[in-house]
Structures are given as structure tokens and as C-alpha cells.
C-alpha positions as CSV (number, residue, x, y, z in Angstrom):
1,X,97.1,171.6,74.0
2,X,98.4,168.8,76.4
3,X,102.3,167.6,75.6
4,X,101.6,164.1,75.9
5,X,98.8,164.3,73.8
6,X,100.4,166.4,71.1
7,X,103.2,164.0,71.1
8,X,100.8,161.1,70.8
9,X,98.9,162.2,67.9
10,X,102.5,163.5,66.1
11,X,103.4,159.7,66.6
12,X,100.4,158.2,65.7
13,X,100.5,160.4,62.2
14,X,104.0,159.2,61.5
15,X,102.4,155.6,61.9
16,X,99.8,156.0,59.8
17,X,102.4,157.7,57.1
18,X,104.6,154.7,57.1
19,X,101.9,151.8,56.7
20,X,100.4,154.1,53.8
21,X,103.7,154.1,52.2
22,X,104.6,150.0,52.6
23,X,100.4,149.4,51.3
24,X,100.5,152.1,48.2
25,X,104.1,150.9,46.8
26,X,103.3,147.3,46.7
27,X,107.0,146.6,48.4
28,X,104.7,143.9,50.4
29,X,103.6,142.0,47.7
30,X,107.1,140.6,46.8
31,X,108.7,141.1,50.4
32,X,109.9,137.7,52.0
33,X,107.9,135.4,54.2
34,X,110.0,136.4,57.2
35,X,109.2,140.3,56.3
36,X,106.0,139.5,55.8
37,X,105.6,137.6,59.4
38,X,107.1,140.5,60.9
39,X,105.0,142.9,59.3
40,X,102.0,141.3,60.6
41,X,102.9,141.2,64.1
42,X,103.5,144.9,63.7
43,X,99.8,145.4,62.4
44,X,99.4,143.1,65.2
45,X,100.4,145.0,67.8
46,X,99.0,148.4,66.3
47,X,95.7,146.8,66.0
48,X,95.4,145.9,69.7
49,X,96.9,149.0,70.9
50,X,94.4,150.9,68.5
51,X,91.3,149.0,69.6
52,X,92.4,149.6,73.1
53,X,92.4,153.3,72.2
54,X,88.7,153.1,71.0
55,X,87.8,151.4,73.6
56,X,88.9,153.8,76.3
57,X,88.1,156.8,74.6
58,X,84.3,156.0,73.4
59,X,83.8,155.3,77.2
60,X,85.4,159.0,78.3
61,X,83.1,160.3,75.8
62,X,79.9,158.0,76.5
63,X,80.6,159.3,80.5
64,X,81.6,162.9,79.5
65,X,78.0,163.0,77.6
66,X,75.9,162.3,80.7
67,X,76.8,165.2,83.1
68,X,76.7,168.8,82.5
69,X,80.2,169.0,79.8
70,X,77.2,167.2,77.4
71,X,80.6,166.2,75.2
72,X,78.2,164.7,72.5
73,X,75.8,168.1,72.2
74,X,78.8,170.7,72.8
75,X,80.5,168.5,69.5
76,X,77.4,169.3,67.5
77,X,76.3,165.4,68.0
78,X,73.0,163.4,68.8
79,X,75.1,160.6,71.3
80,X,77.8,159.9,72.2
81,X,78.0,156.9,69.1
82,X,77.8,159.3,66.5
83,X,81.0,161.3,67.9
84,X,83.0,158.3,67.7
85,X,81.5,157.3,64.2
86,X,82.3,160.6,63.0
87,X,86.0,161.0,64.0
88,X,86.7,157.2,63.4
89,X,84.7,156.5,60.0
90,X,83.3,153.1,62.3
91,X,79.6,151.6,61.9
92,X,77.3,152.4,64.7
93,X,77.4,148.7,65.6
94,X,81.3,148.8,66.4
95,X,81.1,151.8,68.4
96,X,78.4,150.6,70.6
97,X,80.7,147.2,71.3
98,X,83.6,149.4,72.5
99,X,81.3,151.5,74.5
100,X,80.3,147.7,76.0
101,X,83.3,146.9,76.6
102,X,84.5,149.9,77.9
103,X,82.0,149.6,80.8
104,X,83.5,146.5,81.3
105,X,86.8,147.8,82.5
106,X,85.7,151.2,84.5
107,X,88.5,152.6,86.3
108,X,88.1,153.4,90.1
109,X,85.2,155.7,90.7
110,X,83.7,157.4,93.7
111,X,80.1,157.5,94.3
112,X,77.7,160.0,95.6
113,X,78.6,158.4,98.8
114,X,82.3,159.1,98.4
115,X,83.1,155.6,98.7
116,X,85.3,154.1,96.4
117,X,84.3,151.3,93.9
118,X,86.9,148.9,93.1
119,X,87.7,148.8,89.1
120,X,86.1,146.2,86.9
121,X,88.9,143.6,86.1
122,X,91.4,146.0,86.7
123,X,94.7,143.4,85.3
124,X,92.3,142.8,82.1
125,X,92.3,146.4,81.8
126,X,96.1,146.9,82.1
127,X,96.6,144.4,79.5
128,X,94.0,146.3,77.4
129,X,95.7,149.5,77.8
130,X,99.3,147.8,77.3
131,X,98.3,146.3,74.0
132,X,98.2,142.7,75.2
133,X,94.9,142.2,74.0
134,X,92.7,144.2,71.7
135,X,88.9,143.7,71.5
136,X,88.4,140.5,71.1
137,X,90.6,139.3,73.8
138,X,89.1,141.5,76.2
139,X,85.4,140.2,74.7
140,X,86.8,136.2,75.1
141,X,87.9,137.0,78.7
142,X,85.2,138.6,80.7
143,X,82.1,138.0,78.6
144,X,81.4,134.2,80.7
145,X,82.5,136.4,84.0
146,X,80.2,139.0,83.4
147,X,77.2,136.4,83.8
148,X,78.7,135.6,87.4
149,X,80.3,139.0,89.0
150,X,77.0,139.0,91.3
151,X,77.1,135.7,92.2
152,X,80.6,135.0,93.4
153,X,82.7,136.3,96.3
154,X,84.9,139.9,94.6
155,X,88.5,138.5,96.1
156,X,87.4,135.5,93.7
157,X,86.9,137.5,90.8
158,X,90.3,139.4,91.3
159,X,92.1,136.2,91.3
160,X,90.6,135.2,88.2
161,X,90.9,138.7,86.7
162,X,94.7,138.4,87.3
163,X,95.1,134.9,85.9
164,X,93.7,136.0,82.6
165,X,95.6,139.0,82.3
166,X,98.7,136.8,83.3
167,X,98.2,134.4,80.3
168,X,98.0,137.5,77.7
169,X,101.7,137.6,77.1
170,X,104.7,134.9,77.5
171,X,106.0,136.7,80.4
172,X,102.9,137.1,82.6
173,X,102.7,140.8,82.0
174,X,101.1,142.9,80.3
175,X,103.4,145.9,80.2
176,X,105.2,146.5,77.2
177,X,103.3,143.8,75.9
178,X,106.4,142.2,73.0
179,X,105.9,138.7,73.5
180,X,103.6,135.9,71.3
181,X,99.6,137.5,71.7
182,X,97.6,134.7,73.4
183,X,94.7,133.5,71.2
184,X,91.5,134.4,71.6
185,X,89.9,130.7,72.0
186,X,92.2,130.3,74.8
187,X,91.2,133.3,76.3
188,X,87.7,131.9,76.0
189,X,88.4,128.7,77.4
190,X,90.3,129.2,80.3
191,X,87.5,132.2,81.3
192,X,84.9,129.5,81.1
193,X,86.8,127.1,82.9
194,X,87.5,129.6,85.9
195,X,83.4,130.5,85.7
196,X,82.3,127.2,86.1
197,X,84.3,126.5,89.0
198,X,83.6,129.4,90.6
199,X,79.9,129.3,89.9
200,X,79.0,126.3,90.6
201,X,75.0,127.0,92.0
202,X,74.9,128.8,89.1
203,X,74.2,125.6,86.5
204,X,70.8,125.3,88.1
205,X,69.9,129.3,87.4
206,X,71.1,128.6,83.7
207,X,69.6,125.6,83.3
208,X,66.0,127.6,84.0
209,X,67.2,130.5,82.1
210,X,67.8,128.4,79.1
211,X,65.1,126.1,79.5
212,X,62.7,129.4,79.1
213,X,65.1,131.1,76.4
214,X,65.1,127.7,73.9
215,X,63.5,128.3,70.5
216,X,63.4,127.5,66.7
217,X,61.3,129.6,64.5
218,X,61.0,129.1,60.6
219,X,60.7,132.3,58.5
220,X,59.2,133.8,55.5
221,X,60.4,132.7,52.3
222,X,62.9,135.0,50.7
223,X,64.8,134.8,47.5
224,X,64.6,130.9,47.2
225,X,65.6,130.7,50.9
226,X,63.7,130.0,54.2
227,X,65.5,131.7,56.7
228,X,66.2,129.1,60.5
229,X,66.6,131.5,64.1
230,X,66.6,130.0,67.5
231,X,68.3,128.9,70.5
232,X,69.4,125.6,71.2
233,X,69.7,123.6,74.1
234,X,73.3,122.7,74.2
235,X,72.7,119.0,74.2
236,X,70.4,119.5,71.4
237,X,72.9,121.5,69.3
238,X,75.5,119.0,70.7
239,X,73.2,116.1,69.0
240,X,72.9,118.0,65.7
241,X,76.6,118.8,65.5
242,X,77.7,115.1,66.0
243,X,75.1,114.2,63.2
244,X,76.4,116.9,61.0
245,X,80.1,115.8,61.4
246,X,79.1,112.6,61.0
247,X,77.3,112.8,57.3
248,X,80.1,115.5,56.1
249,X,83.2,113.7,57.0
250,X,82.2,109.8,58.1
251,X,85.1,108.4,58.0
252,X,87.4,110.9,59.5
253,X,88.1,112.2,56.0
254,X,87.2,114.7,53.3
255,X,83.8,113.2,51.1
256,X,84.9,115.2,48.2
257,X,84.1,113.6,44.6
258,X,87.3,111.8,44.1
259,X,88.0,109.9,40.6
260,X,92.6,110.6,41.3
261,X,94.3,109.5,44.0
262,X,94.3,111.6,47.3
263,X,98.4,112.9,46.4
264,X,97.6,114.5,43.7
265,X,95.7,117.9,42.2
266,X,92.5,117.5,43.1
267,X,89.6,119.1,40.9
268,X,87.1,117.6,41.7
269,X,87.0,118.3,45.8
270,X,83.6,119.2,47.2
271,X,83.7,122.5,46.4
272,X,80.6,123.3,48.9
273,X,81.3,125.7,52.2
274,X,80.8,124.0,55.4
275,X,77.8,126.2,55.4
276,X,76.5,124.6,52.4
277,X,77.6,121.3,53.8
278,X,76.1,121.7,56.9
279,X,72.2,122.3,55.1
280,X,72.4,119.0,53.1
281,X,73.4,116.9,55.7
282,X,69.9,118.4,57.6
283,X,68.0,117.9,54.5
284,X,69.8,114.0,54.5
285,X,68.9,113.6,58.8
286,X,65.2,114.6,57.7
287,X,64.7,112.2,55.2
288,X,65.9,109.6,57.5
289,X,64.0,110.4,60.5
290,X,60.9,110.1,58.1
291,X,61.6,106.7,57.7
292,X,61.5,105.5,61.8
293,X,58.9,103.6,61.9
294,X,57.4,104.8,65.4
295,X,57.8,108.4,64.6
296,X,54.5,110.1,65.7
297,X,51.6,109.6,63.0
298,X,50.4,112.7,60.9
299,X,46.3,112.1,59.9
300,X,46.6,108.4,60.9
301,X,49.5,107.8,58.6
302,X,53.7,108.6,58.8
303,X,54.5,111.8,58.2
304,X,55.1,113.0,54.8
305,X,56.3,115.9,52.3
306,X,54.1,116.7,50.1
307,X,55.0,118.7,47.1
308,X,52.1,119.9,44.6
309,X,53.0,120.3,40.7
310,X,50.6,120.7,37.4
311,X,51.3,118.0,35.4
312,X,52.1,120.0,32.3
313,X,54.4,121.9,34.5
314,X,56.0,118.4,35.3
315,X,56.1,117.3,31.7
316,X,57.6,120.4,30.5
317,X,60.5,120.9,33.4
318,X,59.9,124.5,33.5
319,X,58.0,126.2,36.4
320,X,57.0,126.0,39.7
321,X,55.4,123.5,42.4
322,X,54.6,124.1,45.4
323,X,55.5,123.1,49.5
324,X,52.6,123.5,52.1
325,X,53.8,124.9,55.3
326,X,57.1,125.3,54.0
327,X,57.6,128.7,55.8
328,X,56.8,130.4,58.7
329,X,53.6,131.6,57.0
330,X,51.6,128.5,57.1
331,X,50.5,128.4,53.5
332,X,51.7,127.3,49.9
333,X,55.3,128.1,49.0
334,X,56.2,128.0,45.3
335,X,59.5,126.0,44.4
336,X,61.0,125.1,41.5
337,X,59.6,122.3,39.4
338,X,63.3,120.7,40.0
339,X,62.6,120.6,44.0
340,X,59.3,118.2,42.8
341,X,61.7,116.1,40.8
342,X,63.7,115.7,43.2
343,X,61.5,114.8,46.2
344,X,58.8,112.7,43.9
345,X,61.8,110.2,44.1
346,X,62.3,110.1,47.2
347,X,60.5,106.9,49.5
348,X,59.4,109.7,52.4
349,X,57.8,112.1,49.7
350,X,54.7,112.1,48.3
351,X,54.1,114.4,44.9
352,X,50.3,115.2,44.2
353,X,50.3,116.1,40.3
354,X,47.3,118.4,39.5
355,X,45.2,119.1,36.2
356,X,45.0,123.1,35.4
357,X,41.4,122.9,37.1
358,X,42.7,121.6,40.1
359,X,41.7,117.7,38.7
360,X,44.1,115.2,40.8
361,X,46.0,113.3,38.0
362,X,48.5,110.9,39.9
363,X,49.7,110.4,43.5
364,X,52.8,108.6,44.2
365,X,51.5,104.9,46.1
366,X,53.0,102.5,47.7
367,X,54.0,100.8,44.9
368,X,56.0,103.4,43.6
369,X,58.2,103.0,46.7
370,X,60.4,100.4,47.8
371,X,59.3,98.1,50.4
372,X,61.5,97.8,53.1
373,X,63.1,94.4,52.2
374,X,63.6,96.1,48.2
375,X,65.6,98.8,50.9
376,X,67.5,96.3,52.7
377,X,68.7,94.5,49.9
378,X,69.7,97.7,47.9
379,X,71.3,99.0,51.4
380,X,73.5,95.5,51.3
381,X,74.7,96.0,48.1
382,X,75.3,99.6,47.9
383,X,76.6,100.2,51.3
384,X,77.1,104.2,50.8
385,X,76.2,106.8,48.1
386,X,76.7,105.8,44.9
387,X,78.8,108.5,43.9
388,X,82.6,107.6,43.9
389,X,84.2,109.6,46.8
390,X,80.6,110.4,48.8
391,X,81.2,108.0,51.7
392,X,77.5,108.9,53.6
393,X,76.3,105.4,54.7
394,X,73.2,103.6,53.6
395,X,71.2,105.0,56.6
396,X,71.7,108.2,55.9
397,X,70.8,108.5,51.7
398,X,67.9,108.4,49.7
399,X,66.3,105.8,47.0
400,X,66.6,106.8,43.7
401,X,65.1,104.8,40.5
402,X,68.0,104.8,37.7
403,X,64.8,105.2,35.3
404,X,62.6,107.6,36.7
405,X,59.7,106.2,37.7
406,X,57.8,108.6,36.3
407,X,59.2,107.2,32.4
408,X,58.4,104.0,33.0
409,X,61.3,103.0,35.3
410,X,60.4,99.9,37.8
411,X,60.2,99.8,41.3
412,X,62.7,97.2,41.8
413,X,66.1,96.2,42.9
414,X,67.9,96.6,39.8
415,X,66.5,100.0,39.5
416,X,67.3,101.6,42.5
417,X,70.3,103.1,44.1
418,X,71.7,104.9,46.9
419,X,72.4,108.2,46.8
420,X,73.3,110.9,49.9
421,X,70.1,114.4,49.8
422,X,73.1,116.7,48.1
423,X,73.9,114.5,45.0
424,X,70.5,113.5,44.6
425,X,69.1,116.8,44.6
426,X,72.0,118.3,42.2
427,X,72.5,115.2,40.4
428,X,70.8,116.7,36.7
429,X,72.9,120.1,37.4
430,X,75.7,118.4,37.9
431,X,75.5,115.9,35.3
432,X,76.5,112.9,36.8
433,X,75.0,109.9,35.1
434,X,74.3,106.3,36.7
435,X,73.2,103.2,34.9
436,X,72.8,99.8,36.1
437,X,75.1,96.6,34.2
438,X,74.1,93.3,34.8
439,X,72.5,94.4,38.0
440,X,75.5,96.9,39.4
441,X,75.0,100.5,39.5
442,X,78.1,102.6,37.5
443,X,78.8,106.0,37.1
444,X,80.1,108.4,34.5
445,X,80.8,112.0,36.3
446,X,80.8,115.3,33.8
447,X,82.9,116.1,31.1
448,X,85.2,118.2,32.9
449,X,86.2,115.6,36.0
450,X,86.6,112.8,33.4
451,X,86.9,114.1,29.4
452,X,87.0,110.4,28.5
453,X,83.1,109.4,29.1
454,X,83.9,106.4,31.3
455,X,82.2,104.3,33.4
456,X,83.1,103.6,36.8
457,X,81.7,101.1,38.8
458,X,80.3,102.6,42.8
459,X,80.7,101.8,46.3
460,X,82.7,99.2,47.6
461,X,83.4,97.8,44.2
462,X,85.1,101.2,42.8
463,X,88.4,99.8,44.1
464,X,88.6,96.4,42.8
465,X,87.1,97.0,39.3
466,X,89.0,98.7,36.2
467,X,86.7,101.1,34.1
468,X,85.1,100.3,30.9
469,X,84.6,102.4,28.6
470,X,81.5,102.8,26.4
């Protein structure tokens, strides 16, 4: 057996040893933050040196599998990605990214022709090697250049290539790599930077590529969920994000549910992931577009959602309704009587409510909706979701009757309220509860934000009023 490599795998055993011994004895549970900061940059450092490893060895044995050695068959294999999922435990998935990237940085070869071709991003590579970066610094650095290497003169791409390997430590090389790691982002910012500079001719190629490549399909319904793919457009994903940020923080701010000053333990913080966030604020941009009055017509009239539901289904709270076109399919998609509930309130919604036989019983009208001016006026006093610490603005929330509609509530003024999609969908399940006094919408929250049962009054007014209590 080689020396070096005997060595190597001696030293890389006595490595393993000693992080199995610090992990099973629990010594860094109770170790000091210092210990603990220096024990990370260890793993660290191991980590990039280890992906580097992978990296170049799953491309000796993807290269070794295609001539005559057959390294795969001769290690009783099918490819050259099960040999490295065998001896590293890895998924199939990880194994074919280090082969990627391993093709990325290719050494000096000859060809057929004997001629020599230059090495892919040869400084990225020494960094790779030198445990500068790991996989994802090599991925942040070269995945934008990739898209240009045949479209920009190869001294360009050297000076680049050397740049980025440059920035990978805090003393501009990569050897003995000791200093801070760069991050990743950076990495990924600066390698854009260079592209774009570099490639300039190339904004009209991906301007056509994209143009073709745009998309946004719907799915089948599965387990309560429609599932969203696509492509954006980047200034179409650049509109939706500045929508998004601004329904899920408006005012520069967390909208959590807030009843205790912002200094002190807060329970009652929008518990939501930005995910989750991030879905009702769509839901809440919907429902508003609905309401601009030249949006295309749909059958001679604005377009609607319409949301079928039996009336004893309605009356009884327990079931399901139904969404046409709600999913890629094209047909019915059952929903929870709760979704019907929700979106019979709403002034953009229609709810069709059926006998068993298929007999129409009701459909919502116009005067089950508020008028524009009954809007406007509730908009004025409102301002923003009811809901103390829910800052989205009147544009962006729904009309809610404080007495349903449906149990005799009226459509006026002093019966409706704003409230944002995501509290107005959750409101029951959350048990918030909103009343009107003297005109003035209030609000008590659940039991466990406020064990007391008070009242509090909403919107601009929460500030300058003291609660009463029932």
C-alpha cells in the first residue's frame, strides 16, 4: 500500500476516534462558549477538508469507471455512484453533486490529440483541495461562471477564477487554509458580480432563455394541500416578494399578536414559519386583487370564488364543501366546511348552498356584501386588522360581519370589521372573539394570552384606551 496513503487513513482514524470520544461523553454539552466556538471551527475545517476529499475522489472514480480499469464493475458495483454510496453511507443525490462538481475543477488533461487542456478554475480548485472551501463554496463560486465559460475570453475567466479563490481566506491564499472561512453568500455575490461584467451580451441570450423557461403550474390536491411549481420571471418574483414583505412585516417590524410591551417575554409572538407566513399574505394579495375594479370580467361579471356546501353540512359545521378548479385537475375539490365559512364572509366570495338533491337553497347577493362606500367608511375607522398587534393595512384585509350574516347579522357599518386572510380564516380555532360597543369593534384574545377575559379595544385606538372588563 502507498505511505502517504497509509498515513492518511491512520490519521484520518485517529480523527474520527477523537470526535467520537468529545460526542459520546457529553464533555460538549457543559464545555464553555469559547470551547465550544473553537470546537466548531475544528468541525469547520474537517468538514471542508472532507467534502473536498469526496469531491476529488468520486471524480477519480467516476473517470476510472469509463476506460478499461472499469473501477465501478471490478468493485462489484453498477456506477460509479453506488461505489461512493457504499464506502461513504451518502444518498445517491449527494454523490452525484460531488461528481458535478468534481467535473467542475478537472485537473490538466491531455486529449487524443496530445494537446493539453488548461484546468477548470484551477485557484478554486487549490482552495478546494486546501480546505478553504468545502462544497458549498465551490457550488456559490463557479455555478454563475459555468453559464458563461463559452462565452467570455479564457484569460478572463482565470482572473476571475483567481479572485475568488483569493477572497476564500483572510490572507489571499488558500494553502494551509487557518484563517476566518469566507461565507458562502459572498462567494455568491461576488461570482455574480464578476459574471455580469464579464458577460455582458449575455443578458439578451438569458432574457430569451427565460422568457421560454417561465412557468406556474397548480397541482393535484394532496393531503389538504395544493402543491405551487414554476419559474418566475425575476421581476415577477421581485413584485411578489415586495408584496410579501410588505403584508408580513409593514411597518418595518414583527406583526406578532402583542397584548405586553415589546421588552418583555413574549407568548404570544406569531408563532407561524415564514413559510406559513409567506402563504397567507398570497391568500390576503388574492382577495384584494378581486376587488380592482377593472380586473378582466369572468362570464360578464368580476371574477369570483365560488365555494359549494349542502346546507345541512353548513348548519351542522361538520363536513366538506367543495372548490371548482381548485387544482391542477380542473374539477371539484372537497374542503372543509370551515374553508366555506370562511370565504362565505368574505366580499370577493360567493358560497352556493345546495339541498341533498342538488336544489339551490341560497346564494350570497349583493346585499350580503358591503358596498363600497360601507368599505370606505369601515376602512377609515379601522385603519388595519382588527387584531391587536396585526398591523396589515385596510387594503390588504378582508370584511368580516361581527354577527355572521348567516345568523342574522346585518350588512352594515356597525357590523363589520377588518381583519388580515390569516386571522380571519383561523379566527374560530384560535378563539379570538370581537364584538362591537357603541359602534367600536373590541377584542378579547384566548384564555391562555389573557386569563382575565378582557376586552380590548382595536386598531388605532388600542393605545389610548384602558381595558374594560366584562
Amino acid at each position: 500500500m502507498n505511505t502517504t496513503m497509509e498515513r492518511a487513513r491512520e490519521s484520518m482514524a485517529h480523527a474520527v476516534a477523537d470526535l467520537r470520544s468529545v460526542l459520546t461523553s457529553g464533555a460538549l454539552d457543559d464545555a464553555e462558549r469559547e470551547d465550544i466556538l473553537g470546537f466548531a471551527i475544528g468541525v469547520g475545517e474537517l468538514l471542508r477538508q472532507g467534502e473536498a476529499a469526496a469531491i476529488i475522489t468520486t471524480g477519480i472514480v467516476d473517470r476510472r469507471s469509463t476506460t478499461a480499469e472499469r473501477f465501478d464493475i471490478a468493485s462489484d458495483c453498477r456506477s460509479a455512484n453506488e461505489v461512493m454510496q457504499r464506502v461513504t453511507g451518502a444518498a445517491p443525490t449527494t454523490v452525484k453533486r460531488w461528481s458535478r462538481l468534481a467535473s467542475v475543477v478537472k485537473p490538466v488533461r491531455v486529449l487524443a490529440s496530445g494537446e493539453e487542456r488548461p484546468a477548470d478554475f484551477p485557484a478554486l480548485r487549490d482552495a478546494l483541495t486546501h480546505g478553504a472551501i468545502g462544497a458549498d463554496g465551490l457550488e456559490a463560486a463557479t455555478r454563475t461562471l459555468r453559464e458563461i465559460t463559452d462565452r467570455v475570453a479564457p484569460a478572463d475567466l482565470v482572473e476571475v477564477d483567481e479572485a475568488l479563490a483569493a477572497l476564500t481566506t483572510t490572507t489571499g491564499t488558500p494553502v494551509m487554509c487557518t484563517g476566518t472561512p469566507v461565507m458562502c453568500d459572498t462567494l455568491r455575490d461576488v461570482a455574480l458580480r464578476m459574471a455580469t461584467e464579464l458577460d455582458v451580451t449575455g443578458a439578451d441570450d438569458e432574457e430569451e432563455r427565460a422568457m421560454t423557461g417561465r412557468a406556474l403550474r397548480i397541482g393535484v390536491k394532496r393531503n389538504g394541500l395544493v402543491p405551487v411549481s414554476g419559474q418566475l420571471m425575476p421581476e415577477v418574483a421581485g413584485w411578489l416578494a415586495v408584496h410579501l414583505d410588505a403584508i408580513n412585516n409593514p411597518h418595518g417590524t414583527p406583526a406578532g399578536v402583542k397584548f405586553r410591551p415589546s421588552d418583555e417575554s413574549d407568548e404570544t409572538a406569531d408563532v407561524r414559519s415564514m413559510a406559513q407566513r409567506n402563504h397567507d399574505a398570497l391568500g390576503v394579495i388574492l382577495a384584494a386583487v378581486a376587488n380592482v375594479p377593472d380586473l378582466p370580467l369572468s362570464s360578464a361579471c368580476a371574477p369570483v370564488l365560488v365555494v359549494h356546501v349542502e346546507e345541512s353540512t353548513l348548519a351542522s359545521g361538520e363536513g366538506w364543501a367543495s372548490v371548482p378548479g381548485a387544482d391542477g385537475t380542473g374539477t371539484d375539490v372537497p374542503v372543509p366546511v370551515a374553508t366555506a365559512e370562511h370565504v362565505g364572509c368574505c366580499g370577493t366570495i360567493q358560497r352556493v348552498t345546495t339541498a341533498a338533491n342538488g336544489r339551490l337553497i341560497t346564494l350570497t347577493e349583493g346585499g350580503r356584501l358591503f358596498s363600497p362606500g360601507q368599505r370606505r367608511a369601515i376602512a377609515h375607522r379601522d385603519r388595519v386588522c382588527v387584531i391587536p398587534g396585526c398591523h396589515t393595512p385596510a387594503r390588504w384585509c378582508e370584511y368580516h360581519h361581527v354577527r355572521d350574516w348567516a345568523k342574522g347579522g346585518k350588512t352594515t357599518v356597525d357590523n363589520g370589521v377588518l381583519i388580515c386572510w390569516h386571522h380571519h380564516r383561523f379566527i374560530d380555532r384560535m378563539e379570538w372573539t370581537i364584538r362591537m360597543h357603541d359602534g367600536v369593534p373590541e377584542v378579547r384574545p384566548p384564555g391562555w394570552i389573557d386569563p382575565t377575559g378582557a376586552w380590548s379595544p382595536t386598531g388605532p385606538r388600542v393605545a389610548a384606551a384602558s381595558r374594560r372588563r366584562v
